[in-house]
C-alpha positions in Angstrom: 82.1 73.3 61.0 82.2 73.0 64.5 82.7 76.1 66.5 86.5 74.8 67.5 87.8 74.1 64.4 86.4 78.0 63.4 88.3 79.2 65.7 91.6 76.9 65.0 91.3 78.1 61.4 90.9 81.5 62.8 94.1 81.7 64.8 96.0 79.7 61.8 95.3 82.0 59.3 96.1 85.4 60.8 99.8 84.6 61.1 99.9 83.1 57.6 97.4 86.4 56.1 100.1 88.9 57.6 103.4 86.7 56.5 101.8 86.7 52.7 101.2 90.3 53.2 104.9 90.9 54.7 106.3 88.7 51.7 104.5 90.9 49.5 105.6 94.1 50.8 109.2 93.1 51.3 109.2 91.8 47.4 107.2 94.5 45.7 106.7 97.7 47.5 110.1 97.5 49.0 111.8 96.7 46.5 110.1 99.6 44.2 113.6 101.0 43.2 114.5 97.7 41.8 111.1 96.8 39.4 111.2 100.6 38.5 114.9 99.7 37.1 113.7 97.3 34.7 111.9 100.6 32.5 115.3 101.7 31.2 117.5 99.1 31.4 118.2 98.8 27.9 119.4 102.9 28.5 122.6 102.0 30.5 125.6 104.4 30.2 128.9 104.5 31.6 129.1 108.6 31.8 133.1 107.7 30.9 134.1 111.0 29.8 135.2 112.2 32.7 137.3 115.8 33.9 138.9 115.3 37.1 139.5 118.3 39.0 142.6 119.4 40.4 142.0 119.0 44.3 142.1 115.1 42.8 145.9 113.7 42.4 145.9 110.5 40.2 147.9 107.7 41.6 146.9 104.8 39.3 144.7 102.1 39.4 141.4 104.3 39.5 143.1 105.9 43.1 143.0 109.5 43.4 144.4 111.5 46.5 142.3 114.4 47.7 144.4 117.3 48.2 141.8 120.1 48.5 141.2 122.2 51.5 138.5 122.0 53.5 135.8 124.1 51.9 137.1 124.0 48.1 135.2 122.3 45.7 138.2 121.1 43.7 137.8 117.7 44.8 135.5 116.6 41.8 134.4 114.7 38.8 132.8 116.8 35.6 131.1 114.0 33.3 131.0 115.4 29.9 128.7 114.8 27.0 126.1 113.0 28.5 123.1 113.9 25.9 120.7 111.5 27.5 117.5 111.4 29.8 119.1 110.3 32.9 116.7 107.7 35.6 119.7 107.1 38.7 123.1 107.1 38.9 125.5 104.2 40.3 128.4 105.9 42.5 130.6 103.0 44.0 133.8 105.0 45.8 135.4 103.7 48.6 138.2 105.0 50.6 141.5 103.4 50.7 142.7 101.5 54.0 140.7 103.1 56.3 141.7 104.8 59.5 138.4 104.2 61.5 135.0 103.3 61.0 134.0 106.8 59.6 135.3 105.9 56.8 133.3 103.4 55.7 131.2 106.1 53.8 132.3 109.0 51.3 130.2 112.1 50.7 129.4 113.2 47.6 127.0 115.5 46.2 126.2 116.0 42.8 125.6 119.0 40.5 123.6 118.3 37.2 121.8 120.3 34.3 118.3 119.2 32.5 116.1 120.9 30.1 114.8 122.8 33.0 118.5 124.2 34.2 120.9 124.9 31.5 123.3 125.5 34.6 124.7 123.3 36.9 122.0 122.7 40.5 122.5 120.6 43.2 121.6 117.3 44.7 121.3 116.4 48.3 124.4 115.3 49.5 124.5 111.4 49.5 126.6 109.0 51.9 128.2 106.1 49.5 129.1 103.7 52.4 131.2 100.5 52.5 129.0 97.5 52.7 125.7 99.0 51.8 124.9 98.2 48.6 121.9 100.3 48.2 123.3 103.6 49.1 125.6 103.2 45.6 122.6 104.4 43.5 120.9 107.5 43.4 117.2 107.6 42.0 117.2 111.5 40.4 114.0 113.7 39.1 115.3 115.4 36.2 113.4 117.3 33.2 114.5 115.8 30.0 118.0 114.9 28.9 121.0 116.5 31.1 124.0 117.6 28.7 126.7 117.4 32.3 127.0 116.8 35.4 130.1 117.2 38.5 130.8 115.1 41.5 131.7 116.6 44.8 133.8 114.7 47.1 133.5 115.8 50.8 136.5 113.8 51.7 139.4 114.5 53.8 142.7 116.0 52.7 144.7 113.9 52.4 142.4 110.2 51.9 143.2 108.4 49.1 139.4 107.3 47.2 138.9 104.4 45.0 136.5 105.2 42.0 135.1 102.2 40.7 132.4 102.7 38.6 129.7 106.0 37.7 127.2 105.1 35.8 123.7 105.6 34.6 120.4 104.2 34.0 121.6 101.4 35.8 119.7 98.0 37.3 118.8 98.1 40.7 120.1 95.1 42.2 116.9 93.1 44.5 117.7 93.7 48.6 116.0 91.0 50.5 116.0 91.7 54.3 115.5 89.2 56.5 115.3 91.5 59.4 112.7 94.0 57.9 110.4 91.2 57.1 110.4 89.6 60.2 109.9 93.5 62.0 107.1 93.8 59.4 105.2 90.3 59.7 105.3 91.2 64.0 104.0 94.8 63.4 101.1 93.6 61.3 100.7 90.5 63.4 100.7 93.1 66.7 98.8 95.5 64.6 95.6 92.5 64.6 95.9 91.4 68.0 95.8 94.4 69.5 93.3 96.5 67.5 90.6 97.7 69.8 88.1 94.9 68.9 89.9 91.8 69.5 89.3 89.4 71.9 92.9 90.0 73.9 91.5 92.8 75.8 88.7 90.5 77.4 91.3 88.6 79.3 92.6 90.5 82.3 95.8 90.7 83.5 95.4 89.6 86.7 94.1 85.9 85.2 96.7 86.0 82.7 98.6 82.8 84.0 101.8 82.1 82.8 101.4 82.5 79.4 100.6 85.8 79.8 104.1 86.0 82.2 105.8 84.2 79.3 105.0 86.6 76.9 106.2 88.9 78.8 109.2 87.2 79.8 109.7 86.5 75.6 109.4 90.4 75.3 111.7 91.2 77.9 114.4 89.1 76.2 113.9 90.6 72.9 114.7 93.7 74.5 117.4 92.7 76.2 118.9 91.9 73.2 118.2 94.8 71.1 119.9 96.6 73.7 122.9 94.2 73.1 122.8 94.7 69.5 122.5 98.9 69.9 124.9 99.0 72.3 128.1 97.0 70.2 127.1 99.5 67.4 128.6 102.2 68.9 132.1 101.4 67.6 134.5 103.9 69.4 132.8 103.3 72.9 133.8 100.0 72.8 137.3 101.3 71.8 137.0 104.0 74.6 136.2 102.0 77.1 139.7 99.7 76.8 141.8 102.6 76.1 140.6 106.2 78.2 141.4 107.0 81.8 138.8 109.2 82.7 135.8 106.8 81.4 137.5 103.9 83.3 136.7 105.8 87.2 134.8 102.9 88.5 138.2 100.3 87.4 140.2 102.7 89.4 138.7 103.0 92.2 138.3 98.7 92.3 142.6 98.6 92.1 142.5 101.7 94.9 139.4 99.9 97.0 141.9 96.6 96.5 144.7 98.2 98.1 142.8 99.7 100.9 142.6 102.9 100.3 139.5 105.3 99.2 141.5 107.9 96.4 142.9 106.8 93.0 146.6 105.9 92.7 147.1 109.1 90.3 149.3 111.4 91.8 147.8 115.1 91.0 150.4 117.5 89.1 151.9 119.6 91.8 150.5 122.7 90.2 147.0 121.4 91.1 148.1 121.1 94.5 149.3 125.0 94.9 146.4 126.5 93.2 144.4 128.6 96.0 141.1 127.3 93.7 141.1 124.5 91.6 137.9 124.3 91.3 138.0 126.9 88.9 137.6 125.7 85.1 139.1 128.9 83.7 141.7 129.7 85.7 142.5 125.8 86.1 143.0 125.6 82.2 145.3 128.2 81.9 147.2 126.9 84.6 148.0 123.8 83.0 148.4 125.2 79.7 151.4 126.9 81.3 152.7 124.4 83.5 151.8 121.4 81.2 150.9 118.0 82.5 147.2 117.1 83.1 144.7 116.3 85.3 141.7 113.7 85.7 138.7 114.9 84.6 135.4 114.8 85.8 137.1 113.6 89.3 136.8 115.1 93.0 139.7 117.0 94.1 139.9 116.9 97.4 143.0 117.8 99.3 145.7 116.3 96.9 144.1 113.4 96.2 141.4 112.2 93.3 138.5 110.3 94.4 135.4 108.9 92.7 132.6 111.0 93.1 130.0 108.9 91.9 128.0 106.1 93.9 129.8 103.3 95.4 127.2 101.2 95.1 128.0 99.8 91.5 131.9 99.2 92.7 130.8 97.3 95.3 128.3 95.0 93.1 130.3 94.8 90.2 133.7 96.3 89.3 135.4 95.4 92.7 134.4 91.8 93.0 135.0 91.7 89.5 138.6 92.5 90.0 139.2 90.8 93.3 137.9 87.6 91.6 139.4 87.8 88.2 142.4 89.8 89.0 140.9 91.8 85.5 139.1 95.3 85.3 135.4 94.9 84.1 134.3 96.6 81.4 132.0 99.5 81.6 130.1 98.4 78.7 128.0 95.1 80.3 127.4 96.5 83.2 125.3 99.4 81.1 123.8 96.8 79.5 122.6 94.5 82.7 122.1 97.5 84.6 119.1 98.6 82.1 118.2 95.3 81.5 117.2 95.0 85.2 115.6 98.1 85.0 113.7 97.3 82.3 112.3 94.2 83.9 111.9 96.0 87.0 109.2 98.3 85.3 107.1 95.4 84.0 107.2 93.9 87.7 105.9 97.0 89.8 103.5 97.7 87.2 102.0 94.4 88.0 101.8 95.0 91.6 100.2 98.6 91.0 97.6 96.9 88.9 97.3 93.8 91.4 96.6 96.7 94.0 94.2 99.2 92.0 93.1 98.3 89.1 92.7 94.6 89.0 90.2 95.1 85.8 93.1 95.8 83.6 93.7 94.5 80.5 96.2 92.5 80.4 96.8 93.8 76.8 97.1 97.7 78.2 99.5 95.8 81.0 102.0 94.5 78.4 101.7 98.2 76.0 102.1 100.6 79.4 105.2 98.2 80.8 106.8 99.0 77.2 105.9 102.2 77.1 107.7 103.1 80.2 110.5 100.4 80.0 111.3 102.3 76.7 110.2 105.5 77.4 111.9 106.6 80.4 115.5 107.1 78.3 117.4 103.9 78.6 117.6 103.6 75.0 120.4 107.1 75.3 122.7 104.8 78.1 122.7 101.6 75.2 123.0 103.9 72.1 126.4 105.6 74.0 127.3 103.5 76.8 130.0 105.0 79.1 130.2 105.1 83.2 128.5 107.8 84.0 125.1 105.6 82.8 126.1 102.8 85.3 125.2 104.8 89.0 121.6 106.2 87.1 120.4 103.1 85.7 121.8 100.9 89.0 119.9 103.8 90.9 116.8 103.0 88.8 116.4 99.7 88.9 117.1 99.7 92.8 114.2 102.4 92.7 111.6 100.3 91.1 112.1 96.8 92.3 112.0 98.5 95.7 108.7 100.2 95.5 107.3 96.8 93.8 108.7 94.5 96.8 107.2 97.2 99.2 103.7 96.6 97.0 103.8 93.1 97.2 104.8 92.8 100.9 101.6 95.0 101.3 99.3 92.4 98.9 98.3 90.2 102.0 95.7 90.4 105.0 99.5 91.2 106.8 102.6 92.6 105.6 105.4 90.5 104.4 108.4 92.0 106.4 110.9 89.8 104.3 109.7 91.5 101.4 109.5 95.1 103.0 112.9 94.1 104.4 114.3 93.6 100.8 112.1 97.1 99.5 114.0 99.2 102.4 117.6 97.2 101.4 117.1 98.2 97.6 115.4 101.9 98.0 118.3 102.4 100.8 121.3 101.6 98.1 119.7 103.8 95.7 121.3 106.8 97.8 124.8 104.6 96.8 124.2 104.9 93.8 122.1 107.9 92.7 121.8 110.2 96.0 119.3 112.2 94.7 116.7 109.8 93.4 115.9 108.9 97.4 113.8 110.8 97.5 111.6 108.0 96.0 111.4 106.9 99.5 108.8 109.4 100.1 106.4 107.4 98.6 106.5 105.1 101.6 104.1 107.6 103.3 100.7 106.7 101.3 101.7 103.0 100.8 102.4 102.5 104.9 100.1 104.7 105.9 97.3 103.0 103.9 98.6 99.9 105.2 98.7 101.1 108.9 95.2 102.3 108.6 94.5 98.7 107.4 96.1 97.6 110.2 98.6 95.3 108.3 101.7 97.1 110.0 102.8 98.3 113.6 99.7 95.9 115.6 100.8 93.2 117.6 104.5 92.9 116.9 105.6 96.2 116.5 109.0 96.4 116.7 109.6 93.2 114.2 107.8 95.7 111.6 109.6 98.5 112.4 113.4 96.7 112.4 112.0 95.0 109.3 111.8 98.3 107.5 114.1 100.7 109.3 117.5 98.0 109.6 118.2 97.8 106.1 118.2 101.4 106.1 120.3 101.9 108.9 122.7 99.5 107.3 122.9 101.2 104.3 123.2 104.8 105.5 125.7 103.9 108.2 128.0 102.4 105.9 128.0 105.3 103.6 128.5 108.0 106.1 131.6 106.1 107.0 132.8 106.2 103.2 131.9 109.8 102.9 134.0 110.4 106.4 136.8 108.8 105.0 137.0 110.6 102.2 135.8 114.1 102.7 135.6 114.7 106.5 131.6 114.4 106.2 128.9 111.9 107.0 126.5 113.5 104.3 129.4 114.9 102.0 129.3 112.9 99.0 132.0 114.7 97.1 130.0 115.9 93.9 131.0 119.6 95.0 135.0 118.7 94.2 134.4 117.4 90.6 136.8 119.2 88.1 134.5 119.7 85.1 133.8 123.2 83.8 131.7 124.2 86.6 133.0 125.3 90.1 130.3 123.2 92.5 131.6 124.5 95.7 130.5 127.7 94.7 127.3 127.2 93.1 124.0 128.3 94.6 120.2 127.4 94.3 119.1 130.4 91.9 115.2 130.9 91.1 116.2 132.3 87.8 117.1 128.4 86.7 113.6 126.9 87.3 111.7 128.1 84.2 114.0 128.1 81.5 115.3 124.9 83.3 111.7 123.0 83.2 110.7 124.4 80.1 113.9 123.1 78.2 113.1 119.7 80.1 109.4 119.4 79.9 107.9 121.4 77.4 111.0 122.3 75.1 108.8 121.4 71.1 111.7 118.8 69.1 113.1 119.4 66.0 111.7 117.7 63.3 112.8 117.4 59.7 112.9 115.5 56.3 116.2 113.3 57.1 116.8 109.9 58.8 116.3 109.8 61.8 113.7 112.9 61.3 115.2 114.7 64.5 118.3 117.5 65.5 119.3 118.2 68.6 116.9 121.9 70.2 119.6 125.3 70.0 118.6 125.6 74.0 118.2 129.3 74.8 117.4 131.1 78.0 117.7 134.6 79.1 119.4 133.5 82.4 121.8 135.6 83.0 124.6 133.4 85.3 126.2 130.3 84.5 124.2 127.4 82.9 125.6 124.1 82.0 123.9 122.9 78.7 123.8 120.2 76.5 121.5 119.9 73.7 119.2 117.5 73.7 116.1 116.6 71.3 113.2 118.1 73.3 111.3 118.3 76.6 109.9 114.8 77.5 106.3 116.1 77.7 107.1 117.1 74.1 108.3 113.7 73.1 106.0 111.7 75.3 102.3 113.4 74.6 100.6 110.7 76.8 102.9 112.1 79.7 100.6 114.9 79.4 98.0 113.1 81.2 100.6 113.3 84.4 100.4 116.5 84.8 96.5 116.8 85.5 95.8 114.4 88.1 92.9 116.0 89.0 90.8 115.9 85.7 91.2 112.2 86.0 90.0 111.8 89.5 86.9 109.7 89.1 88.5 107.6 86.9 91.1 107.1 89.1 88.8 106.1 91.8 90.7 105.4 95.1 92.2 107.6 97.6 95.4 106.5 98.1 95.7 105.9 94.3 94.7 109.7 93.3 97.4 110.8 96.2 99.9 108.7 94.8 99.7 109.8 91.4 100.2 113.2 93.1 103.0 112.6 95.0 104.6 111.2 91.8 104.3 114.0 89.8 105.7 116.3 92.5 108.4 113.6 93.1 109.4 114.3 89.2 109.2 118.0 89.4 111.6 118.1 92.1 114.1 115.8 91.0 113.9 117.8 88.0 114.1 121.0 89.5 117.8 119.3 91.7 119.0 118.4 88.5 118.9 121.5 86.8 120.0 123.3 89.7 122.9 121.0 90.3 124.1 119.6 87.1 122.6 122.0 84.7 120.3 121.0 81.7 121.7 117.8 80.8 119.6 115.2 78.7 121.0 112.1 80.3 119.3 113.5 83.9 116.2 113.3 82.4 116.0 109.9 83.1 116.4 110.2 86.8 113.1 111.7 86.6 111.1 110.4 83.2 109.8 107.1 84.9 108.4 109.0 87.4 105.8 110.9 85.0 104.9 108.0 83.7 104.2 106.3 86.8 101.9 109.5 87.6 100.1 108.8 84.1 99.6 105.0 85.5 96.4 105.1 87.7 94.8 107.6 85.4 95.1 105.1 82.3 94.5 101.9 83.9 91.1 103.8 85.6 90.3 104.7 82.2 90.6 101.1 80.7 89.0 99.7 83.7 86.3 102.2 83.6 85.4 101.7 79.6 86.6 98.1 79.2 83.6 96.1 77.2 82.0 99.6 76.5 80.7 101.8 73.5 83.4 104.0 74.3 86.4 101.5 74.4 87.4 101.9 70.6 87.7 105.8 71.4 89.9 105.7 74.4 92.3 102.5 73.3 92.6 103.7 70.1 93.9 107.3 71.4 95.9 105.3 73.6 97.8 103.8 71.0 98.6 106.2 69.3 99.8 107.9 71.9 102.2 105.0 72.7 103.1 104.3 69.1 104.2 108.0 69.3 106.4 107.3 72.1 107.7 104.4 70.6 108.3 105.3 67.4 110.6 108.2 68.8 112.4 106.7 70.7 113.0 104.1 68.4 114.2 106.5 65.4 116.4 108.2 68.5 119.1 105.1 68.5 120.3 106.3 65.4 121.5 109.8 67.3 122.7 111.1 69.6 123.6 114.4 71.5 127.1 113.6 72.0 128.8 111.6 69.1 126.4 111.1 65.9 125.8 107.6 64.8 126.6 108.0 61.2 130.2 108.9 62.1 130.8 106.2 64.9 129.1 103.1 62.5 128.2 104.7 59.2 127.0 101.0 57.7 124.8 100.2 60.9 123.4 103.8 60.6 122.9 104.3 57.0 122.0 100.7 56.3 119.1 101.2 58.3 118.1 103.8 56.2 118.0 102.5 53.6 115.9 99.4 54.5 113.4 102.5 56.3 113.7 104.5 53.1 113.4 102.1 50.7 112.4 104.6 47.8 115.5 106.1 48.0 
């Protein structure tokens, strides 16, 4: 056999070898519960002898009405008489009419007795949900023949619950996922091509061509729509974001901006307008709880009129033009969605140019794992999961931020600098200050990429002044036009009216305080996650700190060095210097990592420790981590001790990936098994498929 036609029945049979293997898995080993059933089939019973307790009224027609309290244990089902070894149990209970999505799954928990316990002990509790099949039956691990057992309903005063069958020893129906085995067959498939001895990693990415951009490109728009999918999961933010005023700021301001006029056209109550502070939370509260009305939240108050606080940059892209066109408001929801998408892509794209400009002996295989690795793990995933406005100014920020550094890159990739492309890198890193004011300061990473480049002499030579209005206009645009919005509004080029919000916190009287920066970067950083035995294996950290003044906190899962270990690598430049190899490469990897742990340090000192800021400075750690990994793979690529280093690499990124994968099923503000209880516990059951 000719050396071609090895290799054509090479590549042929890997993808059928891993689809026979994913078949088998998805038939067999996921589907354990089901061949397990056949062992006591011919043990079926229907556990019919049934005492209903009193905190269940009957209504007829198997409907019963809970009318326990919260916290009694009256809403229940005693099955008498059982006298039988018992293998599962088959629960199907629905409520009636449901009010909301919520609904969709009923809590029970059950108390049994075996050989073992001649009293009643308790079972986890267990979701029965609407629509997935598989959470109906309960495998249990008793000792020998159970006598009784009770049925707690956790259910709502009030609901009215539809008993349709409980039984046992019952045939587990067979669940064929389409989904799961087409995630399995591309993790195994993945799993071969990029195992540290294939040939992928001879080919680097700098001659990958355009197949290697199409893959990319393929990836990209799986991504994009996962995102999709995630994001019309989360049932009441779609609902929220037709129905709330106060998530709906940037539609607002488009009807005000319409009208010509900077403020909202909500009149504040008039009792807002004589309070000698109403900036204060406290004393604001009880003011209205006297007075009654209301006020808009999260809004700057600034004399007797509300204004959006946050960037202007999104209205101008995309709500106003929206509204001017259509004569509609657009909803919050898309823009999330195309906002991340772009940063997303964004990622993959400056990558590239770091690599074209360092490290050209990359892989293109540790290309395509690092551009995921930071596309996913910078925290976009928590804007999708719960998408409301407040994601719109970060993520436009963010993707301004890295397709401006990457046109700055590539307008520095030829013998002279492209000044249409630096042009473009000023425009976009000069809008991030519209949109996210803080994250400008990614502008300081101008100084080692120019300065290299005037050393070069690929800047500021012949035609000086071209370069410098190439690079300094767009800027000058940009900040002129929104010192006159900020004058407009609040009397103040460089006032952009975050101090007037009315949240809980007074902002025109907070100061910088010391005491915030450890307990603030440790919580951030370094803060160890939560880990237990439940889908989705993670609870939100109890933050603590013995900082004695007011802190603004909202639980999150962890500090990102905690939930990223390769991020790790960040934080020691300097161990990683002669892999790293140039200058200006070493110093930028500095100046990232001090870039991060200042934004971090003006987050927690301005908005307090709050786990959607984390992503203002998350890519940025990772960027850090770049030249130090790519030096590494370019250093030991073809070597003895490439197995060792990839293969720590990916576990380090399947680490991170897995994460943040398991992390769309939470959240630190509304729970996903509330807002879309069948998304959220059908996908536990296809993870847990023992169960």
């Amino acid at each position: 056999m000719s050396k071609w036609k090895k290799w054509k029945t090479a590549f042929w049979m890997i993808p059928v070898l891993a689809g026979c293997l994913a078949v088998f898995l998805e038939f067999f080993v996921f589907n354990i519960r089901h061949w397990e059933s056949y062992l006591w089939r011919t043990e079926h019973t229907l556990l019919e002898e049934r005492l209903m307790g009193e905190g269940l009224e009957p209504l007829g027609d198997n409907l019963y009405r809970i009318t326990a309290e919260e916290g009694e244990e009256t809403a229940s089902i005693e099955i008498l008489n059982i006298n039988q070894k018992l293998y599962n149990l088959h629960i199907r209970m629905t409520v009636e009419n449901p009010a909301s999505a919520e609904e969709d799954a009923v809590l029970v928990q059950v108390k049994i007795n075996d050989e073992a316990n001649e009293k009643y002990f308790r079972l986890t509790e267990r979701a029965i949900v609407r629509g997935v099949e598989k959470s109906e039956y309960m495998r249990v691990h008793l000792s020998g023949t159970t006598t009784e057992a009770m049925i707690l309903i956790h259910g709502t005063k009030g609901q009215v619950i539809r008993i349709e069958d409980i039984s046992g020893n019952v045939p587990v129906p067979f669940s064929f996922s389409a989904g799961r085995l087409a995630a399995v067959f591309g993790l195994l498939l993945a799993a071969y091509l990029l195992r540290p001895m294939s040939g992928i990693h001879k080919k680097k990415y700098v001659d990958c061509g355009w197949k290697g951009y199409a893959l990319v490109a393929v990836i990209l728009c799986l991504e994009f729509a996962a995102a999709a999918v995630v994001q019309n999961q989360n049932l009441p933010a779609v609902s929220r974001d037709r129905e709330e005023q106060e998530t709906r700021q940037y539609q607002m301001l488009a009807h005000s901006l319409a009208e010509g006029h900077p403020w909202l056209d909500v009149e504040p109550e008039e009792w807002l307008k004589s309070m000698p502070d109403p900036y204060d939370y406290r004393a604001r509260s009880m003011q209205m709880e006297t007075e009654g009305g209301s006020y808009l939240w999260d809004t700057a108050y600034y004399e007797g009129k509300y204004y959006v606080y946050f960037g202007i940059v999104p209205e101008l892209v995309f709500f106003l033009p929206y509204y001017l066109v259509t004569g509609q408001d657009l909803s919050t929801l898309p823009v999330v969605w195309f906002t991340g998408c772009l940063f997303m892509a964004g990622v993959f794209i400056l990558l590239g140019e770091i690599i074209k400009k360092w490290y050209r002996g990359t892989p293109f295989s540790v290309y395509l794992l690092l551009g995921l690795l930071i596309a996913n793990g910078s925290g976009v995933w928590m804007f999708f999961r719960n998408p409301v406005f407040y994601d719109v100014p970060i993520l436009l920020g963010l993707a301004f931020a890295v397709w401006g550094l990457a046109f700055w890159l590539k307008a520095l990739s030829g013998e002279r600098c492209n000044r249409v492309r630096m042009g473009l890198g000023s425009f976009l890193i000069a809008l991030v200050a519209g949109c996210r004011p803080q994250l400008v300061l990614v502008s300081a990473l101008a100084i080692p990429l120019f300065g290299r480049a005037f050393r070069e002499k690929k800047v500021l030579q012949e035609k000086r002044l071209p370069d410098l209005a190439a690079f300094f206009l767009p800027v000058v645009l940009v900040a002129a036009g929104l010192m006159y919005y900020n004058q407009i509004r609040f009397g103040s080029v460089t006032d952009f009216g975050a101090a007037y919000n009315l949240t809980i916190q007074n902002m025109t009287k907070r100061e910088f305080k010391l005491g915030r920066i450890i307990p603030g970067y440790f919580t951030m950083l370094f803060q160890p996650p939560v880990i237990t035995g439940l889908f989705p294996y993670f609870e939100q950290v109890d933050v603590k700190s013995q900082f004695y003044g007011q802190a603004i906190v909202e639980s999150g899962f962890g500090g990102i060095m905690a939930l990223n270990l390769i991020l790790w690598i960040s934080l020691i430049p300097r161990q990683f210097k002669k892999y790293i190899g140039q200058k200006d490469a070493y110093c930028w990897a500095w100046l990232l990592l001090l870039l991060g742990l200042l934004l971090a340090c003006v987050d927690l000192q301005i908005g307090g420790l709050i786990p959607r800021y984390t992503v203002d400075f998350t890519w940025l750690f990772f960027l850090a981590a770049v030249p130090a990994i790519c030096g590494i793979a370019h250093s030991t690529a073809g070597t003895a001790a490439w197995n060792r280093v990839y293969g720590a690499f990916l576990l380090l990124f399947a680490q991170s990936m897995v994460y943040h994968f398991l992390t769309i099923f939470t959240d630190v503000y509304e729970k996903m098994q509330q807002m879309n209880p069948r998304w959220f516990y059908g996908a536990e059951h296809l993870l847990e498929f023992w169960l």
